[in-house]
C-alpha positions in Angstrom: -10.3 -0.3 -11.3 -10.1 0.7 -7.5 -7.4 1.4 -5.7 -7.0 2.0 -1.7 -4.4 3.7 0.2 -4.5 3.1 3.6 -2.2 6.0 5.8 -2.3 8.7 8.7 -0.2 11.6 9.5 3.5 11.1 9.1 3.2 8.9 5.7 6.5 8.6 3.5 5.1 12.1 1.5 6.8 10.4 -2.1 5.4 6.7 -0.8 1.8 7.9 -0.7 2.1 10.3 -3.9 4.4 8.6 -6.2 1.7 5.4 -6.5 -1.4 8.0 -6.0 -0.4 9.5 -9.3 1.2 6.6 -11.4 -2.4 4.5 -10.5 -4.0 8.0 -11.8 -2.1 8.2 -14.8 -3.2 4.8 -15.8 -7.4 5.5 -15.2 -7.4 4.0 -11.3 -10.5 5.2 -9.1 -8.0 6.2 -6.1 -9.8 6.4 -2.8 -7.0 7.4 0.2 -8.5 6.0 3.6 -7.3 7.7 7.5 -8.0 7.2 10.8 -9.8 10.6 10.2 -11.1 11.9 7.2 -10.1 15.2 6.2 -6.2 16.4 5.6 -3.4 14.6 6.3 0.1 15.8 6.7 3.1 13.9 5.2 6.5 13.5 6.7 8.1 16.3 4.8 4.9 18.7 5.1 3.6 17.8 2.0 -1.0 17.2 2.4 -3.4 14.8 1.1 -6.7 14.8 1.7 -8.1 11.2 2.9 -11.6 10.8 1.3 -12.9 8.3 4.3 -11.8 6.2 7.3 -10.5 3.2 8.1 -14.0 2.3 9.9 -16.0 2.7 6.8 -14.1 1.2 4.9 -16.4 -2.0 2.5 -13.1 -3.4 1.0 -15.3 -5.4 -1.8 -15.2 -2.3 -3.4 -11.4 -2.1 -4.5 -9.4 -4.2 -6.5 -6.2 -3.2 -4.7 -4.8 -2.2 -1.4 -1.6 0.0 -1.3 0.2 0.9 2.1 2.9 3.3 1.8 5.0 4.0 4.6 6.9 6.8 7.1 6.0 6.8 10.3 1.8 6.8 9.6 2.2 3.1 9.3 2.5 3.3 13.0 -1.0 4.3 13.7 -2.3 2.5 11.0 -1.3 -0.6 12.6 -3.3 -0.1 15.8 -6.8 0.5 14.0 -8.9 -2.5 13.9 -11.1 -1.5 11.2 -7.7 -1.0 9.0 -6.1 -4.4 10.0 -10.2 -6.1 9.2 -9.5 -4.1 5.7 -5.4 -5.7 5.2 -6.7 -9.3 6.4 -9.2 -9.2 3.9 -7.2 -8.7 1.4 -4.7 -10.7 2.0 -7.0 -13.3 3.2 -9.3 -13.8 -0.2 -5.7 -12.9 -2.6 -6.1 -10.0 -3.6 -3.5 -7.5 -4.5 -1.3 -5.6 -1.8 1.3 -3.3 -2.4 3.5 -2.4 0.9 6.4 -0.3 0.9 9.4 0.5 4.0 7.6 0.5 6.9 4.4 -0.2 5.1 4.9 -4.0 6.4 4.3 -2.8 10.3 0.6 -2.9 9.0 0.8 -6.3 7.8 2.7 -7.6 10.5 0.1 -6.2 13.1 -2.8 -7.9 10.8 -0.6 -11.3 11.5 -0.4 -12.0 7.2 3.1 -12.1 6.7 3.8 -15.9 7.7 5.4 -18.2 5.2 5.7 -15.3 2.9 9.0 -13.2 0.8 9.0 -9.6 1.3 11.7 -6.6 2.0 11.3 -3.8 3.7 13.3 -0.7 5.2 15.8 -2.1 7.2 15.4 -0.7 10.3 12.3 -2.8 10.3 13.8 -6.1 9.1 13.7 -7.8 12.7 10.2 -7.5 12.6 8.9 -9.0 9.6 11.7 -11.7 10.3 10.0 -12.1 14.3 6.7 -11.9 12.4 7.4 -15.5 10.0 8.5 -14.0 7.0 11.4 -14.2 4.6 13.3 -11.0 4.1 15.4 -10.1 1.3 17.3 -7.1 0.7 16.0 -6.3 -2.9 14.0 -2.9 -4.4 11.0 -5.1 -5.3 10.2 -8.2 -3.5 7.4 -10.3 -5.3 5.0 -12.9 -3.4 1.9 -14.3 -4.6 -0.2 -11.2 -4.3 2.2 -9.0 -2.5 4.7 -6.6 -3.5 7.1 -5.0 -1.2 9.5 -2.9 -1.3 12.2 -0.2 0.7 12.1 2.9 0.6 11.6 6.2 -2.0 14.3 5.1 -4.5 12.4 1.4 -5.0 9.4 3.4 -6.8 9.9 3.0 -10.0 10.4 -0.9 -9.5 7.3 -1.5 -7.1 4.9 0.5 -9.3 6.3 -1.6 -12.4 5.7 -4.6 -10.0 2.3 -3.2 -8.9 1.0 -3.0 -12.3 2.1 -6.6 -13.3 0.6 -7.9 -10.6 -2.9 -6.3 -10.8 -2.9 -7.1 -14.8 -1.7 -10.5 -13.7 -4.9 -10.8 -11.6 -7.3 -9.9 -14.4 -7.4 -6.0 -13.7 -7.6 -3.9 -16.7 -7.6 -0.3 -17.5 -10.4 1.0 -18.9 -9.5 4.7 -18.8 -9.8 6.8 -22.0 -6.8 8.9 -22.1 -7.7 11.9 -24.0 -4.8 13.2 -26.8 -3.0 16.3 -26.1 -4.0 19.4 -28.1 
């Protein structure tokens, strides 16, 4: 089990951590892709440390994509090799997890036609102009996307997230050791 979260400088800091720990807690390989690879600095100072970049990137290799938001979705959206990765994805099914301004990734990669999804509202015009159906819910499911808000839909698009990567056949095969 393989996760990918695609971000940049200015990511939602709770957007990118909340799901990097929950997916650890429950045995995910997490891999956190950049435009650069080295430290990355959140919205409210916090740091993560991106492991690669977008450019070399094999998306084959992960079982599901998560896109957190802040402002780092704006920079994600204008790498190529990142919108190749999020058409990919969305393209062959597989699981996708966008949150608040997450979606300005998947509106650049042109996926979000026909399909249901929120987002932070401030964004909602977009997704609308880019052919989807908004709705102004915590959790928004669609095939094999999840969207949601903002910082206070976590709990409810991680619960989501998990359903819909068990509901594609993705187990956890983590051992979780017992507490002394």
């Amino acid at each position: 089990m393989k996760a990918l979260i695609m971000a940049a400088d200015g990511f939602e800091d709770m957007e990118l951590h909340y799901p990097l720990y929950r997916l650890k807690e429950e045995g995910w390989d997490v891999t956190i892709a950049g435009p650069y690879k080295g430290i990355m600095t959140g919205k409210h100072g916090y740091t993560t440390l991106a492991d690669t970049t977008f450019s070399k990137l094999v998306p084959k290799e992960y079982d599901l994509l998560v896109i957190p938001g802040g402002k780092a979705p704006e920079a994600v959206r204008l790498d190529m090799d990142a919108l190749k990765t999020v058409k990919r994805f969305m393209g062959e099914d597989r699981p996708v997890a966008a949150i608040c301004h997450g979606l300005q990734v998947l509106v650049s990669a042109e996926t979000l036609e026909g399909r249901k999804a929120t987002c932070w509202k401030g964004i909602r015009d977009d997704i609308l102009a880019a052919g989807a159906m908004y709705t102004d819910s915590e959790v928004v499911v669609d095939g094999n996307l999840v969207t949601s808000r903002m910082p206070d839909d976590l709990p409810a698009f991680m619960r989501e997230v998990f359903r819909l990567a068990a509901k594609a056949g993705i187990k956890a095969t983590a051992k979780l050791k017992k507490a002394a």
